[in-house]
C-alpha positions in Angstrom: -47.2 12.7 -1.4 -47.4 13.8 -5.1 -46.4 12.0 -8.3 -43.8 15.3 -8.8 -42.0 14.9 -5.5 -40.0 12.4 -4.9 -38.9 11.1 -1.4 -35.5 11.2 0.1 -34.6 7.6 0.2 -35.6 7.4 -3.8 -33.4 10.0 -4.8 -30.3 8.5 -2.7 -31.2 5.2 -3.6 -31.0 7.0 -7.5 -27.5 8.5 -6.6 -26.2 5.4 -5.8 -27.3 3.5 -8.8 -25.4 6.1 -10.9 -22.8 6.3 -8.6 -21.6 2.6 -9.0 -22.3 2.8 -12.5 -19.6 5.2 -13.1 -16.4 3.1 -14.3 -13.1 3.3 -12.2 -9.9 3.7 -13.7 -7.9 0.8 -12.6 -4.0 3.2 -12.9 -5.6 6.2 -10.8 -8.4 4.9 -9.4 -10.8 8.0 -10.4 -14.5 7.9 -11.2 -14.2 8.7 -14.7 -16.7 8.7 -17.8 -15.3 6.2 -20.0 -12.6 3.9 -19.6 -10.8 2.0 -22.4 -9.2 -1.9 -22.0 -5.5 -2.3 -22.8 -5.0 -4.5 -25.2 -1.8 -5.9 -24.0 -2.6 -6.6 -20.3 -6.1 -5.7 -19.9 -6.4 -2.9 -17.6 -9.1 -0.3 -17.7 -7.8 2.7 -17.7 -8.8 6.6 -18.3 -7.9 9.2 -21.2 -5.0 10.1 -18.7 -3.6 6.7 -18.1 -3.0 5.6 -21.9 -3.9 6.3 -24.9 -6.9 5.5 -26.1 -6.5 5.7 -29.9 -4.0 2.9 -29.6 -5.9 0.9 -26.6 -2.6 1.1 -24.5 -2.3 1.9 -20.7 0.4 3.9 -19.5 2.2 1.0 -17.4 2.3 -1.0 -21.2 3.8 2.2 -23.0 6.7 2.2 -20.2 7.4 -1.3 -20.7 7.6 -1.1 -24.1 9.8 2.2 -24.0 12.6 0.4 -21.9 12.4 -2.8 -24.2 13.1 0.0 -26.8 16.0 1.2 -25.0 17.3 -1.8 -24.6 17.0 -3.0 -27.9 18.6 -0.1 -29.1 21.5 -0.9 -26.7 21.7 -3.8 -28.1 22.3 -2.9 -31.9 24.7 -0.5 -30.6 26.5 -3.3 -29.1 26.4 -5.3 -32.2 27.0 -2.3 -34.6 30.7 -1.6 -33.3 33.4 -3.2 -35.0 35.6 -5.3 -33.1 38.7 -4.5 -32.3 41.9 -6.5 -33.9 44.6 -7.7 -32.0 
């Protein structure tokens, strides 16, 4: 066999080197080509499952949306007067 071809079990044994080198999203489980770590619980996740700019996967961004709701429920609680009697 020649230097230029290259037997079958090399090129499958090549294939799956760079297939387990391709990281996983941990949200959707894809094969992606870069994932980035939350920085509040430490998931990797794709571009699609967070944002990346602000290192935050989209399970984090929910939780912090209801705690936002709920704050706000909260102030608006507060914020009425009470009533006199």
């Amino acid at each position: 066999m020649s230097d230029t071809h290259l037997s079958a079990d090399v090129l499958r044994g090549d294939l799956r080197r760079r297939t387990r080198e391709m990281p996983k999203c941990e949200i959707c489980y894809e094969d992606v080509d870069k994932v980035y770590t939350c920085k509040t619980c430490g998931t990797e996740f794709c571009v699609d499952c967070g944002d990346p700019k602000k290192k935050i996967c989209i399970l984090c961004i929910e939780d912090e949306e209801e705690e936002d709701e709920e704050e706000d429920e909260d102030e608006e609680v507060e914020e009425k007067p009470k009533k006199r009697r």
